[in-house]
C-alpha positions as CSV (number, residue, x, y, z in Angstrom):
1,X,-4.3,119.1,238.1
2,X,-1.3,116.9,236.9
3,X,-2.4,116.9,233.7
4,X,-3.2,120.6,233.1
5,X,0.5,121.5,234.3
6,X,1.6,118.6,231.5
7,X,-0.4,120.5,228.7
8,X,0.9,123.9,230.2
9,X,4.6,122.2,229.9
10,X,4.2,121.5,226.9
11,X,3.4,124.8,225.6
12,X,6.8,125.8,226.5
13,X,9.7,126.3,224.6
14,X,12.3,123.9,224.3
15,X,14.8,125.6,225.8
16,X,12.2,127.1,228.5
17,X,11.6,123.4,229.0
18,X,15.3,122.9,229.8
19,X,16.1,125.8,231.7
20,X,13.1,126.0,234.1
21,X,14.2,122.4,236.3
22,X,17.6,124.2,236.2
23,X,16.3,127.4,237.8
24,X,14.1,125.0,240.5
25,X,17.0,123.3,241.2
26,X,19.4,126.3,241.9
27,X,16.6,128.2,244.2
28,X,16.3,125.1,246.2
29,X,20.0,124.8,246.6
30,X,20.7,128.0,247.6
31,X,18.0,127.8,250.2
32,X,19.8,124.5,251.6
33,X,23.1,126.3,251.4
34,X,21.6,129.4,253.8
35,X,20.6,126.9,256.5
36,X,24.3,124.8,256.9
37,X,26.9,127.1,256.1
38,X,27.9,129.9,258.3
39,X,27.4,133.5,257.7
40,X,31.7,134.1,256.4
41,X,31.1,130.7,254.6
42,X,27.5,131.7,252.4
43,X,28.8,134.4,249.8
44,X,31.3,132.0,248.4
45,X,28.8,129.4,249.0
46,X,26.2,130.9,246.9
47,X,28.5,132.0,244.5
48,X,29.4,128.5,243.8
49,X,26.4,127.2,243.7
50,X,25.2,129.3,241.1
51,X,28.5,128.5,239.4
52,X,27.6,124.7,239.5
53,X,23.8,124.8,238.6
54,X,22.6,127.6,236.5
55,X,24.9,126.8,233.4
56,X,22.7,123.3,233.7
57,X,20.3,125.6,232.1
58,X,22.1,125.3,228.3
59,X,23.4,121.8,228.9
60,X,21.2,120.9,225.7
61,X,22.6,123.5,224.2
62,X,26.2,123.4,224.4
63,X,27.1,120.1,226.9
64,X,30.8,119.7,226.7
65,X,31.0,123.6,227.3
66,X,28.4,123.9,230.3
67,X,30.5,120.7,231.1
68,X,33.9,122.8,231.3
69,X,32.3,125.3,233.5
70,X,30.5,123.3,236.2
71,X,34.0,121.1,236.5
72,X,35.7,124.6,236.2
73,X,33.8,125.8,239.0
74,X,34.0,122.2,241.4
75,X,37.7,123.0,240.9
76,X,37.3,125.8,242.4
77,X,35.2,124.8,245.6
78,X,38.2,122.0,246.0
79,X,40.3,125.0,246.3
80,X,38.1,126.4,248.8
81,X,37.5,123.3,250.8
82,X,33.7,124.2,250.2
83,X,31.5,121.1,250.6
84,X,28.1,121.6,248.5
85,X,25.2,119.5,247.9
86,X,25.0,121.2,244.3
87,X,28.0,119.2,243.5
88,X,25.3,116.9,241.9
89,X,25.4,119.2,239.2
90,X,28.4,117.4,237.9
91,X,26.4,114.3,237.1
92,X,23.8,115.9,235.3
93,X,26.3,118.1,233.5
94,X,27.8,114.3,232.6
95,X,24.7,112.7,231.6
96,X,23.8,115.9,229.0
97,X,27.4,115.4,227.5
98,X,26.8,111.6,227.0
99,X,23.4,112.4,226.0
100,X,24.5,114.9,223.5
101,X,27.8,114.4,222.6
102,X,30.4,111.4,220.5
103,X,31.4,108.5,222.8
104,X,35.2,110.7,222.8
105,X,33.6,113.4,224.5
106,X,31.6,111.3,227.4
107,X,35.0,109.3,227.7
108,X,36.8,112.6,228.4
109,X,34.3,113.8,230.7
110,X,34.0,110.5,232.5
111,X,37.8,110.6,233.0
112,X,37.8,114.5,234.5
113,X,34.9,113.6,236.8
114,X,36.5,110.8,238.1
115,X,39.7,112.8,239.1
116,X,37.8,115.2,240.7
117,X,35.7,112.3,242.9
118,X,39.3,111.3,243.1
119,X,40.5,114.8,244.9
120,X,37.2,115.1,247.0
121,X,38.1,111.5,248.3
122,X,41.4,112.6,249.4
123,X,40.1,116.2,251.1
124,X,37.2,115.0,252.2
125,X,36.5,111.3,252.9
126,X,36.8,110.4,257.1
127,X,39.8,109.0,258.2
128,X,39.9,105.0,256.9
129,X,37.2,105.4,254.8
130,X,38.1,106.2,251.2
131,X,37.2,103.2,249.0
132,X,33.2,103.3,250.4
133,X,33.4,107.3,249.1
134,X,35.4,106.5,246.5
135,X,33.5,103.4,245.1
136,X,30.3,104.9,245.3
137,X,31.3,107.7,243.2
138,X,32.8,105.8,240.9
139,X,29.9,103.6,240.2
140,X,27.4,107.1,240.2
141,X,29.6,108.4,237.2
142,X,29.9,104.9,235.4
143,X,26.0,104.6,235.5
144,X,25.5,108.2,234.2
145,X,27.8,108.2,231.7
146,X,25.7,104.6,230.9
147,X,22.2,106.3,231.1
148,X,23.3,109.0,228.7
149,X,24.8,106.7,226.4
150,X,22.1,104.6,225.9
151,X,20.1,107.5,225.5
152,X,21.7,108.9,222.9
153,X,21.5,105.5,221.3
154,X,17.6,105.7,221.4
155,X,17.2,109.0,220.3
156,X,18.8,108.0,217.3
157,X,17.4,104.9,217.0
158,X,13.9,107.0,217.0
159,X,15.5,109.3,214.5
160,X,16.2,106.2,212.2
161,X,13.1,104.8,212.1
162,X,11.2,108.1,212.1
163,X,13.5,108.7,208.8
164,X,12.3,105.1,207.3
165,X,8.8,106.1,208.2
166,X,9.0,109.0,206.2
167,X,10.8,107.2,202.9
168,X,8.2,104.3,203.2
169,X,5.5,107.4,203.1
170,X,7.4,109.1,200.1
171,X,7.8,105.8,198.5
172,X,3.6,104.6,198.9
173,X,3.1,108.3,198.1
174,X,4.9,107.8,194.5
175,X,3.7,104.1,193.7
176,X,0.1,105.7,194.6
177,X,1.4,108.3,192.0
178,X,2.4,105.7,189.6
179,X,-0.8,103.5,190.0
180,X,-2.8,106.7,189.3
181,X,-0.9,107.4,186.0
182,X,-0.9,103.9,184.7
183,X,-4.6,103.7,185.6
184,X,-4.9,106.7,183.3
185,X,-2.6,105.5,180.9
186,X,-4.9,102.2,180.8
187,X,-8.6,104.0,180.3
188,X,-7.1,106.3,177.8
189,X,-5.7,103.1,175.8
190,X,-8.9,101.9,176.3
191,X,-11.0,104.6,175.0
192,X,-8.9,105.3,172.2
193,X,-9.1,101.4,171.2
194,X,-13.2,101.5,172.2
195,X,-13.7,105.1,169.8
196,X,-11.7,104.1,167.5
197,X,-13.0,100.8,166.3
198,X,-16.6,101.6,167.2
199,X,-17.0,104.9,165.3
200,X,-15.0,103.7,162.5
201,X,-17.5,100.7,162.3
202,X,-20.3,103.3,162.7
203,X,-19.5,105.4,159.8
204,X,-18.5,102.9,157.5
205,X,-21.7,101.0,158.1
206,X,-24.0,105.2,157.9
207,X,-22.2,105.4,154.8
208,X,-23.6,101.8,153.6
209,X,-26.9,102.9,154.6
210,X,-27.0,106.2,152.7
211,X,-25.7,104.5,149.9
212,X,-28.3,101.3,149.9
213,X,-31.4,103.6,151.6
214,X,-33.4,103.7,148.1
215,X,-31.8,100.7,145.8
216,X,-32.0,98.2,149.1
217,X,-34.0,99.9,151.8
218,X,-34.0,96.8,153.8
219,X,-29.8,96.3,153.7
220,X,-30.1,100.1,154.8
221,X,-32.5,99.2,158.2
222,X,-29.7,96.1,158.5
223,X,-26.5,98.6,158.5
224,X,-28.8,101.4,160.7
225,X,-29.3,98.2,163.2
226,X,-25.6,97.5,163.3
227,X,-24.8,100.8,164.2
228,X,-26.8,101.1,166.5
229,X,-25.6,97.8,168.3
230,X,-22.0,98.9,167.9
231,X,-23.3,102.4,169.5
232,X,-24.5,100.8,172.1
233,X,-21.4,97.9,172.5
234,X,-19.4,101.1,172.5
235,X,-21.1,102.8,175.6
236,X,-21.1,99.6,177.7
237,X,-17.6,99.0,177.1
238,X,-17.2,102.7,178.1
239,X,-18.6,102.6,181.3
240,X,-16.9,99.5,182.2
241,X,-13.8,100.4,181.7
242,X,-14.1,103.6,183.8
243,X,-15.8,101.1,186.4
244,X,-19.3,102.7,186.8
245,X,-20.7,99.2,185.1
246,X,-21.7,96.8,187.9
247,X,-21.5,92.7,186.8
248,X,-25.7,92.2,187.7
249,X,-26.3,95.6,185.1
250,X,-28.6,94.2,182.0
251,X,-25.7,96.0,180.1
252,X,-22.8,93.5,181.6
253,X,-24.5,90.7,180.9
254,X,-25.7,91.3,177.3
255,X,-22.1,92.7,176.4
256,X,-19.1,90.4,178.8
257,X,-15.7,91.3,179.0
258,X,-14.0,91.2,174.9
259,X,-12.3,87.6,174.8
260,X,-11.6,84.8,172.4
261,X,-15.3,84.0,172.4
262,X,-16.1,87.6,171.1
263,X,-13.7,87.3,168.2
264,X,-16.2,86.0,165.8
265,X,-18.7,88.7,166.4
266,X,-15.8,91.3,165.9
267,X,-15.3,89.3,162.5
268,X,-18.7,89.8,161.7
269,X,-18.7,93.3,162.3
270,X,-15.8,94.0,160.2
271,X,-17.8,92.7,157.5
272,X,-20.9,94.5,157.9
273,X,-18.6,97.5,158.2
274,X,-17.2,96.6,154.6
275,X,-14.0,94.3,155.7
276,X,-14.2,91.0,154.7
277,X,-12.4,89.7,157.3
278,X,-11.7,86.0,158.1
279,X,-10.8,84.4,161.5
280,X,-8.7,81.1,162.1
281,X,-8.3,80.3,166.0
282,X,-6.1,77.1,167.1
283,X,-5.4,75.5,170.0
284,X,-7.6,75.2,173.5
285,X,-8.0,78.7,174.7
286,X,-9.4,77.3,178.5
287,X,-6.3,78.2,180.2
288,X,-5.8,82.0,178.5
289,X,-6.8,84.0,181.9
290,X,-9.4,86.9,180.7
291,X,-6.9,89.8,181.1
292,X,-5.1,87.9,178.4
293,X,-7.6,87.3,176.3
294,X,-9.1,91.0,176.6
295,X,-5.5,91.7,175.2
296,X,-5.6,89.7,172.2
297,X,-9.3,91.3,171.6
298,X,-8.1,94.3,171.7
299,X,-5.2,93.7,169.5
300,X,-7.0,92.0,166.8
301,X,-9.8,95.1,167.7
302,X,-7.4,97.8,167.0
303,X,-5.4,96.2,163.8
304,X,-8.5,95.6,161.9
305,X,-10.1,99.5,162.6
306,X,-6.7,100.4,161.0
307,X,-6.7,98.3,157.6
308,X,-10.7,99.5,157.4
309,X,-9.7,103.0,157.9
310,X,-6.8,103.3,155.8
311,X,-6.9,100.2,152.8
312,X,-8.9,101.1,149.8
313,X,-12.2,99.2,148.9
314,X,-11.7,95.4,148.5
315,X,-8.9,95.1,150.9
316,X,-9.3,91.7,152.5
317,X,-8.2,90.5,155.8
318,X,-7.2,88.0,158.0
319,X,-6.8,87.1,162.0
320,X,-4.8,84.3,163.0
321,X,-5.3,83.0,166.7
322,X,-2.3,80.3,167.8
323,X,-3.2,78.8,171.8
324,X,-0.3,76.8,173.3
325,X,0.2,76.3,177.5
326,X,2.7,78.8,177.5
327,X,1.7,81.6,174.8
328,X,-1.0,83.2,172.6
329,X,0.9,83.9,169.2
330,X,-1.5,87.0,167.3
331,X,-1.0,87.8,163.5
332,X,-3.1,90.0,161.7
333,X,-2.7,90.9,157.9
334,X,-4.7,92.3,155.2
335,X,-3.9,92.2,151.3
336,X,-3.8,96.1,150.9
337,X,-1.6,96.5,147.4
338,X,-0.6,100.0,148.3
339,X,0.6,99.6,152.1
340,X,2.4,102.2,153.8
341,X,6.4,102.5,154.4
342,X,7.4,100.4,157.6
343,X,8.7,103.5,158.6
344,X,6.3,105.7,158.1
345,X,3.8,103.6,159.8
346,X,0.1,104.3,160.6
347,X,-0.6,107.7,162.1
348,X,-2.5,107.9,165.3
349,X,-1.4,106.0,168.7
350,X,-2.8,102.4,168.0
351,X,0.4,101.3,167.2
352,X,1.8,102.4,170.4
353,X,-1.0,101.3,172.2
354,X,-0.7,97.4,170.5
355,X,3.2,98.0,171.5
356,X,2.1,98.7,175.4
357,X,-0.1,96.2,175.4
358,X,2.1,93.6,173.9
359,X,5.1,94.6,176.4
360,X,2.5,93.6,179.2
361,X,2.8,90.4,178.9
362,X,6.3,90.2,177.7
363,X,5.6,90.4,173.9
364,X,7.4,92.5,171.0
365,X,5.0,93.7,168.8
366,X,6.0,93.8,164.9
367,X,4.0,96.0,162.5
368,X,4.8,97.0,159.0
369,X,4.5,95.5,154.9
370,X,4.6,92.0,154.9
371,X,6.0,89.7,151.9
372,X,3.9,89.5,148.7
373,X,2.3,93.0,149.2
374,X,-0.4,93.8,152.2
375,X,0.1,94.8,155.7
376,X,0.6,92.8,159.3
377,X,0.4,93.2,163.1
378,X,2.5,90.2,164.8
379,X,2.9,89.4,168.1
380,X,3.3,86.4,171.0
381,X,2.3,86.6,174.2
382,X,3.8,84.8,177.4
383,X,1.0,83.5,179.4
384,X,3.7,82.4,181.9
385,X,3.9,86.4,182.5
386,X,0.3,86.7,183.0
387,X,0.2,87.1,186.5
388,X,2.6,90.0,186.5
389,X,1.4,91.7,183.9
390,X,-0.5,95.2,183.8
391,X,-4.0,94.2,182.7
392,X,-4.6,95.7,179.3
């Protein structure tokens, strides 16, 4: 029963809410006044009643007015010489003003109050007996100005945190926003670096094939073999990086994560593809952790699909691999006589891609003509930045 008239509260307006104890409270006061005042007495005692409660009804509302007009109103019953039980209505009109007002206001209201417990005292206290009256007044308005205070405090403590609540949410919501764009940003760096390199290999070694198919039928059926390994390289690294590629898959354990150990095989396949490319690695590598290492990969990975795709036939080129406890210095050249402008650059988004990458692990990536004619992709990364950096 208690808790279907909770729910049915509930329902109600706020300002139902407020008014409704306020309406109780004047019908049961004005039934008390009919049984204790005499019959001249109960017009101005009713009158005064309703003076004193039902403006309790908007003491959300407006507190320091509703305030005004209940101490208005016990002013007036002073006058009268009118003693009322609904002079409790003063306190409650105190507590909303404390509740709902500055500290000025609940000083002020304090202050009246306490005159007018002041006049009752002096009208209406027995003969010898004004402190106990006056004391125990006293003390009801300090403690309801002090309820109301400390209310107001909590609300808007609760209104503080509630506020925090909501910036952390906003905040999670946009770093969940960010993650999801720099997760994007990663796969589509990885796809372009995994299409890229992989059907530039795979063309360059079809054309091989149609070229050699009747001279050298059998260096055909090699290239046509290659392709198809780089086809199939290509989908695996595919699938992991958009995570559908679980570690016990055939696929994941024929073709591991790109690393140093992987470098020679990319060599290799530069050449089958019609790059003669060489590789030079110094220094341990042990310590590189593999999100570094897939960086370098891919680095060497995407400057070597650029010299095949854009230096003429017999362009040579080199990868240079330097290991030290704190760093992984990457150069790449080629010997390309004809390279292009450093400020023209390479078209496409490798570049841009190497530069992200680099910037990951704290490195400035330098691309343009080197000295003595060809082209080069230089870089260093700090491994010391390795455990902060966005894995490439």
């Amino acid at each position: 029963m208690a808790s279907a008239i909770r729910r049915r509260a509930l329902r109600l307006s706020p300002a139902t809410r407020t008014a409704l104890p306020a309406v109780l409270l004047l019908v049961l006061l004005l039934l008390q006044a009919t049984t204790i005042h005499a019959p001249y007495e109960l017009p101005t005692a009713a009158a005064l009643t309703v003076g004193l409660v039902l403006p309790l009804a908007w003491r959300h509302r407006a507190p320091r007015a509703v305030f005004s007009v209940v101490a208005a109103t016990a002013f007036v019953q002073w006058l009268t010489d009118i003693q009322l039980a609904a002079d409790s209505a003063l306190l409650i009109a105190l507590h909303a003003v404390a509740c709902c007002s500055d500290r000025r206001s609940t000083l002020v209201a304090a202050t009246a109050l306490e005159g007018g417990a002041l006049l009752a005292c002096l009208r209406w206290a027995p003969e010898g007996g004004f402190a106990a009256p006056f004391v125990a007044l006293t003390a009801m308005i300090i403690a309801t100005a002090a309820l109301g205070a400390n209310a107001r405090t909590t609300r808007a403590h609760l209104a503080t945190l509630e506020q925090r609540a909501t910036e952390l949410e906003q905040q999670q919501d946009q770093q969940a926003r960010l993650a999801v764009a720099e997760e994007r940003t990663r796969i589509a760096r990885e796809m372009h670096d995994i299409v890229t390199h992989n059907l530039s290999v795979m063309v360059a070694l079809t054309d091989a094939a149609v070229h050699t198919q009747h001279s050298a039928p059998d260096k055909a059926t090699s290239a046509m073999l290659r392709s198809s390994e780089t086809g199939r390289q290509a989908l695996t690294d595919m699938r992991r990086s958009l995570g559908i590629l679980r570690t016990d898959e055939p696929d994941a354990r024929l073709h591991p994560l790109p690393g140093f150990d992987q470098l020679a095989a990319l060599a290799d396949q530069m050449r089958a593809a019609g790059l003669p490319t060489s590789l030079e690695l110094t220094g341990s590598h042990a310590h590189v952790p593999a999100t570094a290492q897939l960086t370098v990969y891919r680095l060497a990975q995407e400057a070597l699909t650029n010299t095949l795709k854009h230096a003429p036939a017999g362009t040579r080129a080199k990868v240079r691999i330097s290991c030290s406890a704190a760093a992984v210095t990457v150069d790449v050249t080629d010997d390309n006589p004809h390279p292009p402008r450093a400020e023209a650059g390479r078209p496409g988004q490798g570049i841009p891609g190497m530069r992200e990458r680099s910037a990951a692990y704290g490195g400035s990536l330098r691309a343009g003509p080197i000295p003595g004619g060809g082209w080069g992709v230089h870089t260093r990364l700090r491994l010391d930045r390795a455990g902060a950096a966005v894995p490439a």
